[in-house]
PAVEXMAR-405429 format. One record per atom (N, C-alpha, C): x, y, z. Coordinates in steps of 0.02 Angstrom, whole numbers, padded with zeros to 5 digits, always signed. Layout:
! residues N
XYZ ...
This chain:
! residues 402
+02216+08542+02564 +02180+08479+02578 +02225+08433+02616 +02186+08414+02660 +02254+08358+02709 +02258+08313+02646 +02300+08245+02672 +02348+08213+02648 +02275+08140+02654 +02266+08138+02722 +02235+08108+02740 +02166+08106+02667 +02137+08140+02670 +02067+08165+02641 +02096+08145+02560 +02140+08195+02533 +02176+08168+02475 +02189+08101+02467 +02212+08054+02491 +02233+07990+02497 +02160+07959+02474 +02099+07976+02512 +02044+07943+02511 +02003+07953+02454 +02012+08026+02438 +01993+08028+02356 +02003+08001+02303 +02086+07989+02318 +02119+07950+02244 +02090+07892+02247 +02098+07855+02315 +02065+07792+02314 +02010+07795+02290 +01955+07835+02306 +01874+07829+02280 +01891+07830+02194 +01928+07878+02191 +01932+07894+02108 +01940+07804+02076 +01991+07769+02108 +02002+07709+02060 +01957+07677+02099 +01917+07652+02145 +01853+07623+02156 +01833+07631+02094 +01804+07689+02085 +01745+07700+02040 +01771+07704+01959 +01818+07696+01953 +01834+07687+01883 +01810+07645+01827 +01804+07593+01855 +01771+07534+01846 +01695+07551+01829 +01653+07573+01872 +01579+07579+01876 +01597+07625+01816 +01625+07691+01817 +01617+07740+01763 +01636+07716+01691 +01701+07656+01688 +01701+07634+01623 +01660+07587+01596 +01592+07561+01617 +01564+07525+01607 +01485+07562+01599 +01490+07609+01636 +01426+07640+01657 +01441+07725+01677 +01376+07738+01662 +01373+07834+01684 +01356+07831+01770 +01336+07788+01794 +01278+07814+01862 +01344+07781+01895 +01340+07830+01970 +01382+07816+02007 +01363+07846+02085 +01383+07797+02127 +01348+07783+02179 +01404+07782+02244 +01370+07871+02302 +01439+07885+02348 +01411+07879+02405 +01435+07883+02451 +01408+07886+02523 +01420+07939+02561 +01341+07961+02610 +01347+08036+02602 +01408+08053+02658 +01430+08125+02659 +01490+08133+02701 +01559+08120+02672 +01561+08071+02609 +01628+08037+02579 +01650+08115+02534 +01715+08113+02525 +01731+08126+02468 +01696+08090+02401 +01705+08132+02348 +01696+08110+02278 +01731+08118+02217 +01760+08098+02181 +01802+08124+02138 +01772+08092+02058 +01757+08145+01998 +01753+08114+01946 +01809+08147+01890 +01815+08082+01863 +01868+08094+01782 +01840+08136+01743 +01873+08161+01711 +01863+08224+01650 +01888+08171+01565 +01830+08126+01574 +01876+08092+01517 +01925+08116+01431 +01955+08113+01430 +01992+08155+01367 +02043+08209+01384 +02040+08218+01434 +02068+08273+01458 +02149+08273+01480 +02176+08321+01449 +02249+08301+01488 +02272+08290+01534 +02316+08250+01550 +02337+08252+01618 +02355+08305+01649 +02400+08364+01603 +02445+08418+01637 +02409+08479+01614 +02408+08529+01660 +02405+08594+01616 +02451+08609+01564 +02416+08639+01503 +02341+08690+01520 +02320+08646+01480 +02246+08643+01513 +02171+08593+01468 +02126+08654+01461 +02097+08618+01405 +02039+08664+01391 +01978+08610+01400 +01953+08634+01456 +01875+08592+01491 +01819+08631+01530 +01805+08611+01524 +01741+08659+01596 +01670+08584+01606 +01672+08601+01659 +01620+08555+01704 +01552+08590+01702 +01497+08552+01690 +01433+08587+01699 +01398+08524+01746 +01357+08550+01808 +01336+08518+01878 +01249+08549+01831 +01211+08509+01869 +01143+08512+01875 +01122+08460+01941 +01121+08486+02008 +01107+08454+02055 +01069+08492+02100 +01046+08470+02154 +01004+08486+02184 +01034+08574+02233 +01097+08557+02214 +01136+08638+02248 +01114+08691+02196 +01123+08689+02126 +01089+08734+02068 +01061+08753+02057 +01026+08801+02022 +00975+08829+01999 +00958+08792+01936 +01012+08805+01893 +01017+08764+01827 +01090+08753+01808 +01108+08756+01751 +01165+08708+01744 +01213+08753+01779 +01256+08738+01822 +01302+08793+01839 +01388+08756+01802 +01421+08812+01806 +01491+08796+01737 +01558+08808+01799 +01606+08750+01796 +01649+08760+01829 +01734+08739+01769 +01766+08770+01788 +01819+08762+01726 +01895+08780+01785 +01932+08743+01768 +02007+08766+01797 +02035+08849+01782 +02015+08873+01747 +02013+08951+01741 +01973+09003+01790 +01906+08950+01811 +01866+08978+01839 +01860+09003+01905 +01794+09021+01928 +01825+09035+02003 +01813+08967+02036 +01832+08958+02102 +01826+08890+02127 +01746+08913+02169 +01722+08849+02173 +01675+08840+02214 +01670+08784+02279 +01749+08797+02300 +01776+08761+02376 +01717+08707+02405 +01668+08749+02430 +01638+08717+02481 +01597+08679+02468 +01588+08655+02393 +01575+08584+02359 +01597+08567+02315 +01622+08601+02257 +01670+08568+02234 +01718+08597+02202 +01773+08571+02135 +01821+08613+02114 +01858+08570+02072 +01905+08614+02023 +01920+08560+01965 +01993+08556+01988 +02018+08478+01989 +02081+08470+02017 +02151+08461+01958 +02201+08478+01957 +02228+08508+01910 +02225+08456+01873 +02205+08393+01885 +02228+08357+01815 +02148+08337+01760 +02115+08407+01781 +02069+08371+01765 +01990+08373+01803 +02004+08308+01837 +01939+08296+01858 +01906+08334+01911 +01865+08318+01956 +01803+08346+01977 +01804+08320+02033 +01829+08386+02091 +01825+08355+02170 +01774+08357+02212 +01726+08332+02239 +01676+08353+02301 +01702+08333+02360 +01720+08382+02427 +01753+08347+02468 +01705+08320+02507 +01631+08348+02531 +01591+08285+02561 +01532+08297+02517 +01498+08229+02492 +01442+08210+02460 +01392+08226+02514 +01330+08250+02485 +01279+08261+02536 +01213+08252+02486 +01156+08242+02493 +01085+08237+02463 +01064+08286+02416 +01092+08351+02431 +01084+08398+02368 +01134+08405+02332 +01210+08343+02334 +01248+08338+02261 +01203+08284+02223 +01151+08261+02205 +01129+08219+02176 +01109+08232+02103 +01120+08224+02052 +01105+08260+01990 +01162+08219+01936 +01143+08276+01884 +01190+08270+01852 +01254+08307+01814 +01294+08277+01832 +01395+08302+01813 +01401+08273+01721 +01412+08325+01704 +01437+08323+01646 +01527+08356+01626 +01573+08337+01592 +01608+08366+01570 +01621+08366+01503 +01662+08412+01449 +01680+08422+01385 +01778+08447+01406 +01810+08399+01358 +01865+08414+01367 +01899+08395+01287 +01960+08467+01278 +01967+08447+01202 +02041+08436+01213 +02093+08394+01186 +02156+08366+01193 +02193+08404+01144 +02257+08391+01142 +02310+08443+01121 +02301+08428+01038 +02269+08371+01034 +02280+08365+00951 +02216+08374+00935 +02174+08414+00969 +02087+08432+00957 +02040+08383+00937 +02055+08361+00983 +01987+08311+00991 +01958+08310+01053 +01884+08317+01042 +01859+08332+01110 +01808+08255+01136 +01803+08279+01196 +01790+08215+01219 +01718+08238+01293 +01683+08193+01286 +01618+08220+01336 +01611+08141+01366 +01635+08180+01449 +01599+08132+01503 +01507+08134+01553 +01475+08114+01560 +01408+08099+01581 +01415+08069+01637 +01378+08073+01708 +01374+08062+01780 +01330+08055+01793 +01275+08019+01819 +01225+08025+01858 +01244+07990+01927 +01253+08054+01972 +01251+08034+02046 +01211+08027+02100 +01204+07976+02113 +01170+07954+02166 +01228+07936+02242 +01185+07955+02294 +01206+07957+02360 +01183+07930+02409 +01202+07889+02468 +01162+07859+02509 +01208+07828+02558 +01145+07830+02633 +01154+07806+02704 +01138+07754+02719 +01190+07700+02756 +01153+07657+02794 +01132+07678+02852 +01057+07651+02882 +01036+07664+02938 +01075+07600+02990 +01052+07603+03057 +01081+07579+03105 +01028+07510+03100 +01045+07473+03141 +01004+07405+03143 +00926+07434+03163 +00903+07387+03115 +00804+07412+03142 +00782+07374+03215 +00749+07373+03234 +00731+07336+03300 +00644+07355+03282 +00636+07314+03329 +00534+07294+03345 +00521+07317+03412 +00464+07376+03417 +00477+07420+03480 +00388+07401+03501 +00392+07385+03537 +00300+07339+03581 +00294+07295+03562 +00370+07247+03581 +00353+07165+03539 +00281+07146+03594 +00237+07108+03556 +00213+07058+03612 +00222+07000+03626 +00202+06992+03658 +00213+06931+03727 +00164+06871+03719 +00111+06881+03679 +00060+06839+03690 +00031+06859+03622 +00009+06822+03587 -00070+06793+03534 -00114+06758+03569 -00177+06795+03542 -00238+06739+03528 -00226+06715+03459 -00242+06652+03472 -00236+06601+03383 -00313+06619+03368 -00321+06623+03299 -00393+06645+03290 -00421+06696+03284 -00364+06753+03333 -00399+06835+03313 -00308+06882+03310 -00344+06903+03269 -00304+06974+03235 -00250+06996+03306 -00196+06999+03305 -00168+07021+03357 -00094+07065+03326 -00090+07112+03371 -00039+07154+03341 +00062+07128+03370 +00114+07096+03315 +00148+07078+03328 +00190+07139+03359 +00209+07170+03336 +00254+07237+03362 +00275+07280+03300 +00294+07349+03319 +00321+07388+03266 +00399+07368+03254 +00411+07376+03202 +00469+07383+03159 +00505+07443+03141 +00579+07474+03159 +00577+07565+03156 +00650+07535+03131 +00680+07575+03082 +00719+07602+03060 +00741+07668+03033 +00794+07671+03073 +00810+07776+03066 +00872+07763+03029 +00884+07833+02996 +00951+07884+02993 +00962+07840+02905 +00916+07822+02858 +00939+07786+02788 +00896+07844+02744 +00963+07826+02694 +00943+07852+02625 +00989+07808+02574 +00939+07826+02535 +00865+07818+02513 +00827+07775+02565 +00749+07795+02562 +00716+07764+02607 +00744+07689+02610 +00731+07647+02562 +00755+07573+02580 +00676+07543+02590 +00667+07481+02621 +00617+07458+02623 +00634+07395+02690 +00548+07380+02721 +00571+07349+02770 +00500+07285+02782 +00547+07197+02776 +00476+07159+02787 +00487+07132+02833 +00461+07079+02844 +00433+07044+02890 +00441+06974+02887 +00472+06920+02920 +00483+06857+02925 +00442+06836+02979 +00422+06761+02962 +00403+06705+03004 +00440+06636+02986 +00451+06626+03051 +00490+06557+03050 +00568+06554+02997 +00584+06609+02958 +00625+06615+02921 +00594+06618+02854 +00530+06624+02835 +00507+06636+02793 +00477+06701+02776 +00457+06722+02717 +00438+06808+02690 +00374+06798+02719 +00337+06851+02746 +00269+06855+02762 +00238+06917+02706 +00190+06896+02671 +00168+06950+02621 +00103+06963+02644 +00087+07021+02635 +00038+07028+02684 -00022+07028+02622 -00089+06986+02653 -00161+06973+02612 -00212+07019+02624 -00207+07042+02684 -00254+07105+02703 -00307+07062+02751 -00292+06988+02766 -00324+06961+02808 -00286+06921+02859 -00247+06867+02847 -00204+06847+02907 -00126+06880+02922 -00118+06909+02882 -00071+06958+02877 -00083+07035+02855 -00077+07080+02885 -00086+07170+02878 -00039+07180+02913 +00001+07245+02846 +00053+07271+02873 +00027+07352+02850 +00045+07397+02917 +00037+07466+02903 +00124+07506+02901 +00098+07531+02863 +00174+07575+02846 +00181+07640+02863 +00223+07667+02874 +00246+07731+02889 +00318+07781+02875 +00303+07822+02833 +00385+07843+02821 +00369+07923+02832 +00438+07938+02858 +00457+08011+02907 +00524+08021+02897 +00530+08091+02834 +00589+08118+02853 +00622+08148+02892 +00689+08167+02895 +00697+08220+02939 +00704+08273+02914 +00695+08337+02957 +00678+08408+02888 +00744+08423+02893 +00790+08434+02938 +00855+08455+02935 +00914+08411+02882 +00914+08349+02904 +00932+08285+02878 +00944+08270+02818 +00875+08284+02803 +00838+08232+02746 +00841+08161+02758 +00854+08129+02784 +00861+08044+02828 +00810+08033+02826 +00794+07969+02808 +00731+07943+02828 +00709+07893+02894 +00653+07898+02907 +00632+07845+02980 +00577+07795+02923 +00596+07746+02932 +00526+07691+02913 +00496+07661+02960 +00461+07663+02969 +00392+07587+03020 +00347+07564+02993 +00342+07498+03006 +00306+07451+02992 +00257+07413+03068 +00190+07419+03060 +00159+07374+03102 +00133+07301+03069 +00137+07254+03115 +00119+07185+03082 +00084+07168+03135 +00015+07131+03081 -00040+07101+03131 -00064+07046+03079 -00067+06996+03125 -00064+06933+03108 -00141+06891+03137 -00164+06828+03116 -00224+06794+03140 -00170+06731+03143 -00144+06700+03212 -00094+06645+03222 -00160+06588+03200 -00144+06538+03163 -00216+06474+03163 -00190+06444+03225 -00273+06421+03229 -00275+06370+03309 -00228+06294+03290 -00200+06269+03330 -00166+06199+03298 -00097+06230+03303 -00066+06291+03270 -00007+06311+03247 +00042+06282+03276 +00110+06319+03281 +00152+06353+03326 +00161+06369+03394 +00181+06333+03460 +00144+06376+03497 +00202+06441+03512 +00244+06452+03487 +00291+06497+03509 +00349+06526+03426 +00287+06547+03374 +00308+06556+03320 +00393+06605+03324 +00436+06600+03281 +00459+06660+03261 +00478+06711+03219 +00466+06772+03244 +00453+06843+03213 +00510+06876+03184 +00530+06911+03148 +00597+06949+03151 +00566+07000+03070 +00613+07069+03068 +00587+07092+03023 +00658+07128+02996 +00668+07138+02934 +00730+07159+02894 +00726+07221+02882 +00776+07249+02861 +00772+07314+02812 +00830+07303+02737 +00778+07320+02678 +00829+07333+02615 +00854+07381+02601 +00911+07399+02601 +00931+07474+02580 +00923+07470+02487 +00881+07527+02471 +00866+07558+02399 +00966+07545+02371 +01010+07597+02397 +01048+07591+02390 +01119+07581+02433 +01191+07545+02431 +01192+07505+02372 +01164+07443+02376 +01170+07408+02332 +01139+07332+02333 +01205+07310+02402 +01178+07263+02448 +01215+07241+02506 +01154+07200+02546 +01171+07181+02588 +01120+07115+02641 +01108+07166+02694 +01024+07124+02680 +00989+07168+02749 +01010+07171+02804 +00995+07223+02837 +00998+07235+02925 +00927+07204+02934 +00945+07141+02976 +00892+07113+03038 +00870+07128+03106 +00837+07119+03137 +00800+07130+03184 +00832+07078+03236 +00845+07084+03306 +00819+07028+03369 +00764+06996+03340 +00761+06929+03334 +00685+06896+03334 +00660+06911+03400 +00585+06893+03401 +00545+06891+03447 +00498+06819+03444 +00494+06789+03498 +00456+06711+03490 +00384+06730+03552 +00324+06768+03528 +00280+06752+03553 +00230+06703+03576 +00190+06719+03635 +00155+06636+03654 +00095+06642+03629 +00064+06589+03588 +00002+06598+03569 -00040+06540+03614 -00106+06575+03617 -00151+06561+03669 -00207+06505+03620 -00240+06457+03631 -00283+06426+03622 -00351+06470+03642 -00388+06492+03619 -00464+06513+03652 -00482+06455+03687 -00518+06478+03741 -00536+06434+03782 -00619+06445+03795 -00665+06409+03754 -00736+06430+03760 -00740+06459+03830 -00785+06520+03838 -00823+06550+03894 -00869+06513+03906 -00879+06538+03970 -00946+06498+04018 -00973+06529+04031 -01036+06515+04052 -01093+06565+04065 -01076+06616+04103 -01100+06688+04086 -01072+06743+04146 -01124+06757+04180 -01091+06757+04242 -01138+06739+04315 -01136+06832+04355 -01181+06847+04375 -01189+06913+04412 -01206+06898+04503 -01162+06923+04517 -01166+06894+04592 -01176+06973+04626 -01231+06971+04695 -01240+07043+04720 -01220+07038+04784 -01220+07081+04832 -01191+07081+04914 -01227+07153+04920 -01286+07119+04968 -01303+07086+05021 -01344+07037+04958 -01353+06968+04959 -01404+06961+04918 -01463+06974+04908 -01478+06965+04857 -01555+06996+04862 -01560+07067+04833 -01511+07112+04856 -01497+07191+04816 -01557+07199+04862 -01589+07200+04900 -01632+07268+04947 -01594+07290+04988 -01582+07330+05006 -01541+07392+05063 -01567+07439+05069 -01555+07487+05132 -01568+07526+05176 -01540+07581+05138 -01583+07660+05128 -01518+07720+05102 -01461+07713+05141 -01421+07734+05097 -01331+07725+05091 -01311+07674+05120 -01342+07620+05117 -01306+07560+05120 -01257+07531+05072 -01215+07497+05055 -01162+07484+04995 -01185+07446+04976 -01182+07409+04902 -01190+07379+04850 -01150+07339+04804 -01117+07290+04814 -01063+07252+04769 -01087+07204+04702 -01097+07217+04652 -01087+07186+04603 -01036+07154+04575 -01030+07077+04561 -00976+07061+04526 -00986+07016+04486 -00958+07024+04414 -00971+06968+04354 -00924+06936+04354 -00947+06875+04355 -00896+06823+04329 -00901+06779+04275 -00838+06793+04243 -00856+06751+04169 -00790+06720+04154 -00772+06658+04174 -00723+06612+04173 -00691+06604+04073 -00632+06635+04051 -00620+06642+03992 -00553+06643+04010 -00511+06629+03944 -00450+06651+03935 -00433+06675+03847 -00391+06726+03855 -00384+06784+03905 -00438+06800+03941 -00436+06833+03993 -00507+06894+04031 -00532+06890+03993 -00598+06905+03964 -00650+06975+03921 -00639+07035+03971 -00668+07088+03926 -00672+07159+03944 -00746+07133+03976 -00755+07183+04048 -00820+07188+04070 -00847+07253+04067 -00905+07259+04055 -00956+07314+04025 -01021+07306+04079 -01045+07369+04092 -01127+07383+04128 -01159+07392+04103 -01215+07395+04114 -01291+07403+04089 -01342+07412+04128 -01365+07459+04135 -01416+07478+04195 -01469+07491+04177 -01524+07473+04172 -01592+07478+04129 -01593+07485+04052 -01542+07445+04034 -01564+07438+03975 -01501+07482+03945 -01467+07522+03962 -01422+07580+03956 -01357+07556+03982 -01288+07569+03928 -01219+07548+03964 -01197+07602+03989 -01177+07588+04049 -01156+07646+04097 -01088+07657+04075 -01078+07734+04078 -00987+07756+04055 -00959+07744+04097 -00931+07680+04119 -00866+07674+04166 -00821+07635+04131 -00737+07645+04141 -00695+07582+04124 -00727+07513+04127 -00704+07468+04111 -00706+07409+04106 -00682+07375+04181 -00715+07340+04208 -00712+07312+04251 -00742+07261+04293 -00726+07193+04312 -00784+07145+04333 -00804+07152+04392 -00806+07203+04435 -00826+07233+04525 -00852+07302+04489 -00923+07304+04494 -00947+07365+04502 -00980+07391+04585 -00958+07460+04621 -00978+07463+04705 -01025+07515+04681 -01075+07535+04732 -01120+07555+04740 -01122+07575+04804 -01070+07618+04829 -01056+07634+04897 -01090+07653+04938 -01149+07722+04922 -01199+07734+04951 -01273+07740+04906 -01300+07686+04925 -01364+07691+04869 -01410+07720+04884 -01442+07776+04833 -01501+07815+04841 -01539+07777+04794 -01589+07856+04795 -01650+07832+04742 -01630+07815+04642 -01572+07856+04642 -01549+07874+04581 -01521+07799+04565 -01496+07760+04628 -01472+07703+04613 -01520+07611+04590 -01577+07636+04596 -01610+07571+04592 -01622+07573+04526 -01629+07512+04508 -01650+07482+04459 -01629+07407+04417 -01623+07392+04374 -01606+07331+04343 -01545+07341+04311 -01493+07283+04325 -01417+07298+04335 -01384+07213+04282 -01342+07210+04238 -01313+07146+04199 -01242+07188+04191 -01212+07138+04165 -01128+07147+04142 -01140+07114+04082 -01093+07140+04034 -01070+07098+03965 -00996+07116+03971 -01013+07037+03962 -00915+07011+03948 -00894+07009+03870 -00847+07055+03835 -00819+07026+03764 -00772+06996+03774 -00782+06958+03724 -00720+06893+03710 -00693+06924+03636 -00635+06918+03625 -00620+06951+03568 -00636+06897+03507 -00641+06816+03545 -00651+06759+03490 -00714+06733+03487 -00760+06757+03536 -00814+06744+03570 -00875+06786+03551 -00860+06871+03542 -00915+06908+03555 -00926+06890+03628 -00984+06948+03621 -01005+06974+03693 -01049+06927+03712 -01055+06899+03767 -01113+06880+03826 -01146+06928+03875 -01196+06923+03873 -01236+06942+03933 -01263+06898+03999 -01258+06939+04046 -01271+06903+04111 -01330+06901+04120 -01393+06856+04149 -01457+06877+04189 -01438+06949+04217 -01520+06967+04231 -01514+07041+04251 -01540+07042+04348 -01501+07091+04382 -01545+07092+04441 -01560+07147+04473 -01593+07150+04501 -01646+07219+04535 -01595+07254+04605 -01583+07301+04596 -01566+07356+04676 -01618+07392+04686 -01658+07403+04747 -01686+07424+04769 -01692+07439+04843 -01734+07489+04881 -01703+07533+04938 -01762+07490+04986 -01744+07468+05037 -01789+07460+05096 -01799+07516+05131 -01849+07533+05151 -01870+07607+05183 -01865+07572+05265 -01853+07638+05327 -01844+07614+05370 -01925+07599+05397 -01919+07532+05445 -01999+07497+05470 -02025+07445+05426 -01991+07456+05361 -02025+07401+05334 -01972+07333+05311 -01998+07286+05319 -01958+07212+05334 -01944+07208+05261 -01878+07195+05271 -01850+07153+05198 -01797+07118+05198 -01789+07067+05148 -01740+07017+05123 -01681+07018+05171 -01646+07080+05175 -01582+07095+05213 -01583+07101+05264 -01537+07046+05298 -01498+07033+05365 -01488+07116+05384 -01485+07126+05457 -01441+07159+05465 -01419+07250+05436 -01504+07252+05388 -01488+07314+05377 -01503+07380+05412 -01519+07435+05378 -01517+07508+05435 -01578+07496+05483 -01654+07480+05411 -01713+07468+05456 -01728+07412+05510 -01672+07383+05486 -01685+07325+05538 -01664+07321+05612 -01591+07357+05597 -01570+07385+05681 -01594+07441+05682 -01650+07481+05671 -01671+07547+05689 -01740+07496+05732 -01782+07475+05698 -01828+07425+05733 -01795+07406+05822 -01737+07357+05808 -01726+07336+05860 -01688+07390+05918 -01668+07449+05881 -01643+07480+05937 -01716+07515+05987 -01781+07532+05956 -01835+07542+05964 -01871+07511+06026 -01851+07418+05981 -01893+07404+06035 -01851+07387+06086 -01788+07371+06105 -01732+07375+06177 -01770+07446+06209 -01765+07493+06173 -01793+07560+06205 -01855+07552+06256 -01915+07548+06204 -01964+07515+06252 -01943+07479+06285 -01912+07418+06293 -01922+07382+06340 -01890+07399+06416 -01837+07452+06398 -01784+07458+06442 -01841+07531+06487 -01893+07567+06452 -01915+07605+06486 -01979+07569+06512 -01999+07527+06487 -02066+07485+06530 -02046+07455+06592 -01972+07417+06580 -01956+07383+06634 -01931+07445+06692 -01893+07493+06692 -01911+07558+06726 -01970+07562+06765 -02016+07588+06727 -02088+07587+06744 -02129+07578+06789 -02099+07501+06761 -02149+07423+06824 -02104+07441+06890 -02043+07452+06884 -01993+07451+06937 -02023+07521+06988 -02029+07573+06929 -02041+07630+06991 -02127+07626+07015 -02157+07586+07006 -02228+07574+07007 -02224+07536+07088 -02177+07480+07087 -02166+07423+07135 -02143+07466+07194 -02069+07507+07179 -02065+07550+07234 -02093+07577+07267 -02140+07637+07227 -02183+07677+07236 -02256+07620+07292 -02254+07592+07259 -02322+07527+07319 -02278+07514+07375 -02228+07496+07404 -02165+07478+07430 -02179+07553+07496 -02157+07581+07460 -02154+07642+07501 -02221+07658+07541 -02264+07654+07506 -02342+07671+07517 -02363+07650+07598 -02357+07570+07557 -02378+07528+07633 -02313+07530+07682 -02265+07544+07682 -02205+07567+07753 -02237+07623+07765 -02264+07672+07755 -02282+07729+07770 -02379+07731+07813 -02372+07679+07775 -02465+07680+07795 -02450+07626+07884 -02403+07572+07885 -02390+07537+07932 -02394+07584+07976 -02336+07631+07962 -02294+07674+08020 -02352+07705+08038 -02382+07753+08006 -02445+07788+08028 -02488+07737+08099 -02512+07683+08056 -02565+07659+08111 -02511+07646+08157 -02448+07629+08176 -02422+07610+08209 -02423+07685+08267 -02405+07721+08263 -02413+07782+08275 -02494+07819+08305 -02536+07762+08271 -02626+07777+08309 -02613+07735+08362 -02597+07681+08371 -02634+07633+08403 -02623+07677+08482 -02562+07694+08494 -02550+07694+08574 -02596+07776+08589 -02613+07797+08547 -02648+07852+08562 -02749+07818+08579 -02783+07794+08556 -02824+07738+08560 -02822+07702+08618 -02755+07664+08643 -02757+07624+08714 -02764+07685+08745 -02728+07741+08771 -02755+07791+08815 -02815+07823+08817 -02844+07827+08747 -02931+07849+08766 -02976+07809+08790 -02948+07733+08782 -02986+07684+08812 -02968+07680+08883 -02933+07686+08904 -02899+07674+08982 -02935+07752+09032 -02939+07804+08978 -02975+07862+09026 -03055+07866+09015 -03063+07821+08950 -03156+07800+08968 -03154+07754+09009 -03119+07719+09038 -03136+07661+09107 -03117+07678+09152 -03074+07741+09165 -03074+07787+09243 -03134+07812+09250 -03143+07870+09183 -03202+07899+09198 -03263+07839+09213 -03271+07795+09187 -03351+07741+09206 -03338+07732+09278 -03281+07694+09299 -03251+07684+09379 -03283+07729+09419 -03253+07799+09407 -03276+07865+09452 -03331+07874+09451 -03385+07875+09401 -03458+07873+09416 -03503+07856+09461 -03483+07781+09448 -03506+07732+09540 -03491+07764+09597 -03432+07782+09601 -03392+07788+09677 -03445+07866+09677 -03450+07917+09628 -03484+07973+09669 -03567+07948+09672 -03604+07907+09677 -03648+07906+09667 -03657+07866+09724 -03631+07818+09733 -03635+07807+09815 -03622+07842+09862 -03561+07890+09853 -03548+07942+09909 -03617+07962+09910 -03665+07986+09867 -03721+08035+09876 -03761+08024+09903 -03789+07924+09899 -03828+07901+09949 -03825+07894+10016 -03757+07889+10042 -03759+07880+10125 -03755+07935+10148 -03771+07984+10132 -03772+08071+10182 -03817+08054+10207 -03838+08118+10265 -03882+08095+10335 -03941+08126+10291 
């Protein structure tokens, strides 16, 4: 055995001398050495003693004696006597008995009940929050403490005071988890609180741990100083549509948006004929391309967690078919109309144009023609007034022959 390790035993031995002369139960820390007295017993060889263990390493009583064989790797009887464990662990827990008889025969019986135990590391609060509503149930943060034995126990402060929990403005849920290798325990604690309106506005939180064993001052927590919120009555929730009116053209888009002025937010919820539609929560519902599947009667409900739910007025989506006039600016039927009638107009005005030409051409062509008779006309007239001329002239020749 080092020197070192030895040194630390003797010391534990007169630690605990005290607790053992006053008392049987005795209390080590796991990993330590342990050492118990063989009371009555001689100091020097040869003694006549033997040790009987009943701990969680046993079956049942097991017998250890300085004659005996050793059982090293937990414990062993040291020559003067007493009873070495070189590290305490969760299954030396039980009980050590010894019987020892002295040179002038008288025997003498010592009694042990050992107990063993870990401090854990500082606990901390793991999802502190940031914010309360005053008025509703809100969850402060968890509380975790690892690596203790005995479990120990773990509460909860406000303002520097104990918070006990009523099961109404105070609920605390608990949780304990060993480790299987270990045996260590993990504790958690959740705390949820109802802050009153008026309060605090920036209460503070902090939460302890008691160790079962030994008696000593708790391990604390970081406080945490959350902001608590005033409810702020809601206002009416308003349903606003784009294009207004909700008539549109197939696959035209569709914007719904509720507004419901609160603090915090509310959660927003749909409702589409009467039916809440499965989507997240959200105050913009789109309607990107609307069919037939899409019309109908459309509201939001806003919850308030201090409030309950509101409902919005309800409003109608419905499809304008193309040709027929409706509410909406600017939609498919409406520039299908006007591209229609530009069409017509752009082929009428065509039309009239090739109509005008077409007359245009007609009469240049009809000009040219007569233009083209006339000089044919002056010459048939000019050779019917030769021929009349020549008539006379032979008809007098005929009269003056002899």
């Amino acid at each position: 055995m080092a020197a070192g390790a030895a040194a630390g035993a003797w010391v534990l031995v007169l630690g605990l001398w005290g607790a053992m002369a006053g008392g049987q139960n005795v209390t080590a820390r796991i990993g330590e050495p342990l050492v118990l007295n063989c009371k009555g017993a001689p100091r020097k060889p040869p003694q006549q003693l033997e040790w009987k263990l009943n701990t969680g390493r046993t079956e049942a009583w097991k017998v250890l004696s300085p004659q005996g064989g050793s059982w090293d790797s937990v414990a062993h009887v040291l020559p003067n006597g007493s009873l070495f464990l070189p590290a305490v662990g969760i299954q030396d827990e039980g009980t050590f008995r010894c019987r020892a008889t002295n040179r002038h025969g008288k025997e003498s019986k010592s009694n042990y009940r050992v107990r063993v135990y870990q401090i854990p590391g500082k606990p901390e609060i793991i999802d502190p929050a940031s914010e309360l509503m005053a008025g509703v149930p809100s969850k402060v943060g968890t509380c975790v403490s690892e690596g203790g034995y005995p479990a120990g126990t773990l509460s909860w402060h406000l303002d520097g005071k104990p918070l006990i929990p009523d099961g109404k403005d105070v609920s605390v849920k608990e949780h304990i988890r060993r480790h299987p290798e270990t045996g260590l325990f993990t504790l958690q604690s959740e705390l949820t609180v109802t802050a009153p309106q008026g309060g605090a506005a920036h209460p503070t939180f902090l939460c302890s741990f008691s160790p079962g064993l030994p008696r000593r001052r708790a391990l604390n927590t970081a406080p945490i100083q959350p902001r608590v919120w005033e409810p702020v009555p809601p206002e009416e929730v308003r349903l606003l549509v784009e294009p207004e009116g909700g008539a549109v053209a197939p696959g035209e888009p569709v914007t719904l948006t509720c507004e419901a002025p609160a603090q915090p937010p509310p959660q927003i919820h749909w409702i589409k004929d009467g039916m809440p539609l499965p989507l997240p929560p959200s105050p913009v519902l789109l309607l990107p391309e609307v069919g037939p599947q899409d019309q109908g009667t459309y509201s939001c409900v806003a919850t308030h967690p201090s409030h309950g739910p509101q409902e919005s007025p309800a409003v109608s989506i419905s499809i304008t078919e193309t040709g027929e006039e409706g509410p909406t600016a600017g939609s498919v039927g409406g520039s299908g109309l006007g591209t229609l009638a530009l069409a017509l107009g752009i082929l009428g005005g065509l039309g009239i144009a090739a109509l005008l030409l077409g007359a245009i051409v007609w009469r240049r062509r009809r000009r040219q023609a007569e233009e083209r008779k006339a000089p044919e006309h002056q010459e048939e007239e000019e050779e019917r007034a030769e021929l009349h001329q020549s008539e006379p002239e032979a008809a007098e020749s005929g009269t003056g022959g002899p």
